[in-house]
C-alpha positions in Angstrom: 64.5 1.8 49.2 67.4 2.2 46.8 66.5 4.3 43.7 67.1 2.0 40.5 66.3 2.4 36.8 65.6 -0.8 36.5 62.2 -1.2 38.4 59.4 0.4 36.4 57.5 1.7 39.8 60.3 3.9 40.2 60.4 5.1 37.0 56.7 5.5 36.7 56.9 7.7 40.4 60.1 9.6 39.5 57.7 10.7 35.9 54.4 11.7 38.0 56.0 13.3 40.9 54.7 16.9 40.1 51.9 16.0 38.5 48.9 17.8 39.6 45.0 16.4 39.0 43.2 18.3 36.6 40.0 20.3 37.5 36.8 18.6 37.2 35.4 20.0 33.3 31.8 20.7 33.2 30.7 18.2 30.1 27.9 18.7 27.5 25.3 17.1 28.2 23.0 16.1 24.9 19.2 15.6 25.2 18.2 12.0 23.8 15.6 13.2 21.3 12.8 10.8 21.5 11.2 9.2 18.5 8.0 10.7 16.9 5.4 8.3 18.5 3.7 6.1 16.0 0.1 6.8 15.6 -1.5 3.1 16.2 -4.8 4.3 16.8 -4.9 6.4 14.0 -3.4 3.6 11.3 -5.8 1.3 12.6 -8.9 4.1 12.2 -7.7 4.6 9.1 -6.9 0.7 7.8 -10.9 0.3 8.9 -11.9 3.7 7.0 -10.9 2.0 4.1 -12.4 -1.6 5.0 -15.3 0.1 6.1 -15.7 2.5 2.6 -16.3 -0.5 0.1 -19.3 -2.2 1.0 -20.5 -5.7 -0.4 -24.5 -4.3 -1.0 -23.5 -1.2 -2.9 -26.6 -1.1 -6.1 -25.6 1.5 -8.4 -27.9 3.7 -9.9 -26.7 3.1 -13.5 -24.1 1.3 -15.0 -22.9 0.3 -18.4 -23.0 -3.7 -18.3 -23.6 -5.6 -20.7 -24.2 -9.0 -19.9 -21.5 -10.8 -18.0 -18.8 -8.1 -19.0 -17.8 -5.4 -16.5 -17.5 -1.8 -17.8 -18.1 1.0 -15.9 -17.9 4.7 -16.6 -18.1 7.6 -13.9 -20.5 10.2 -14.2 -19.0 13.6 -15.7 -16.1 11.8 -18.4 -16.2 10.8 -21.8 -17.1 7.7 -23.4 -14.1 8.3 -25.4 -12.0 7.4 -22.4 -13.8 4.0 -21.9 -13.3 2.8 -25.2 -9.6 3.2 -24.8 -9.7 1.3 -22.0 -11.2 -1.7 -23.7 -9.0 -1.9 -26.1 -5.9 -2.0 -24.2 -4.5 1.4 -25.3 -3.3 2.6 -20.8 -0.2 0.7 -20.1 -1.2 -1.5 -16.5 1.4 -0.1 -14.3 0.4 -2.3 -11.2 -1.4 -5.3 -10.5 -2.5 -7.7 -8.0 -4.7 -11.2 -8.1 -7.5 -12.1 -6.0 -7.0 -15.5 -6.3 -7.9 -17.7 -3.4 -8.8 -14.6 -0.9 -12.4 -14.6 0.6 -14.3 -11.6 0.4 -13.3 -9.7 3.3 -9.8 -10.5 2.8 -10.5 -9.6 -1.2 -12.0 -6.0 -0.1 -8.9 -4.7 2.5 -6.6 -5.8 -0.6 -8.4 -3.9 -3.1 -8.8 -0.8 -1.1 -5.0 -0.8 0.3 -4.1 -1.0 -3.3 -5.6 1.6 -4.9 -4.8 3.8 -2.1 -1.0 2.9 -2.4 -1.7 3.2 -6.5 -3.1 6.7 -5.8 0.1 7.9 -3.9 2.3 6.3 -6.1 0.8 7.9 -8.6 -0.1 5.0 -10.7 -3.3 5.4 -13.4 -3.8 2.4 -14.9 -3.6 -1.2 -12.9 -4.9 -4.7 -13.5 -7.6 -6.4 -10.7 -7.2 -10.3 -11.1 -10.8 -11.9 -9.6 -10.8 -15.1 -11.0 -13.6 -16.8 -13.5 -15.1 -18.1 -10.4 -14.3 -21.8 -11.4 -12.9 -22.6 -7.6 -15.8 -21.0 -6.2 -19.0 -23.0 -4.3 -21.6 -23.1 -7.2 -18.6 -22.1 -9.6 -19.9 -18.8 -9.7 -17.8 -15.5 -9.7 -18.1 -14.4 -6.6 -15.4 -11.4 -6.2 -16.1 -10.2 -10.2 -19.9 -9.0 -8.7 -18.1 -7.5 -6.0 -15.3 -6.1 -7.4 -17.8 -4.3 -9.6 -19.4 -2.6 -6.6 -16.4 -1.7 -4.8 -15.0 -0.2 -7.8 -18.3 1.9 -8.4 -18.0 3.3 -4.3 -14.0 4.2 -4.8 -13.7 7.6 -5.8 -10.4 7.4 -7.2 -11.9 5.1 -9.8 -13.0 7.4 -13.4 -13.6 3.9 -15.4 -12.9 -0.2 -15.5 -13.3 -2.6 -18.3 -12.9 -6.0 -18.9 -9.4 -7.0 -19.4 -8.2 -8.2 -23.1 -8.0 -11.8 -23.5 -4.1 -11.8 -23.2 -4.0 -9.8 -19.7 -7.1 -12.8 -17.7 -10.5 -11.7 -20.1 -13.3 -12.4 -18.2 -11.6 -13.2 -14.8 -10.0 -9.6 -14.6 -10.5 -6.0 -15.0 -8.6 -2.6 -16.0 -9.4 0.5 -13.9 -8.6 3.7 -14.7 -7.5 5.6 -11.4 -7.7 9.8 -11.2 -4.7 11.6 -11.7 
């Protein structure tokens, strides 16, 4: 075959002629780190802990009611700390309504709250529970609950009734521990 520099598989064989391969190069090889397994068990355990740590037939020994208002104050702090409260002078830094929820559903929200209010650090937050008028009976249902799952959470030093401007009578203020 006649050598021409016109045909490009010439070319390309007249440019590789003393071209020798390359040794084989040992590469790197990387382990895949695998992901920290999530513990699914252990969030459930724990999601139930907190279901499981407010109960709806909690009677506290004492308690500072006065008729249909809720107050509460836990053992070991001054009154001083409840009458602030009541008149509004923590800033609510969080809140969350209870509207429409049944009990059970009422109870995983309130304990998943303060908990999350308790990392974040939060003191003072604002429980909406309704008057009760959508209730069978029209009675308030989750505001005589509320009180007792509030008196079981440890994280809770005090709760009053909210002002008039922030729900009155169909919400509370609780004061979480620092």
């Amino acid at each position: 075959m006649a050598h021409t520099d016109d045909n490009p598989d010439d070319l390309f064989s007249q440019a590789v002629k003393d071209v020798r391969p390359l040794r084989p190069v040992a590469r790197a090889e990387h382990p895949v780190k695998k992901p920290k397994p999530i513990p699914k068990q252990f969030l459930r355990d724990e999601q139930q802990a907190l279901v499981d740590s407010l109960s709806d037939h909690f009677i506290p020994a004492h308690e500072l009611e006065t008729g249909e208002e809720l107050l509460y104050l836990r053992d070991g702090h001054t009154p001083d700390i409840l009458r602030k409260l009541r008149k509004g002078k923590w800033v609510v830094q969080a809140h969350i309504d209870l509207h429409g929820l049944i009990s059970d559903e009422a109870r995983l929200l309130v304990s998943s709250f303060i908990s999350d209010c308790k990392k974040r650090g939060i003191r003072c937050v604002r429980i909406v529970h309704g008057k009760g008028l959508g209730s069978r009976n029209r009675e308030p249902i989750l505001k005589h609950k509320l009180r007792g799952w509030l008196m079981q959470t440890d994280e809770v030093i005090a709760y009053a009734e909210a002002k008039k401007q922030d729900g009155g009578s169909g919400a509370v203020i609780v004061l979480l521990k620092a």
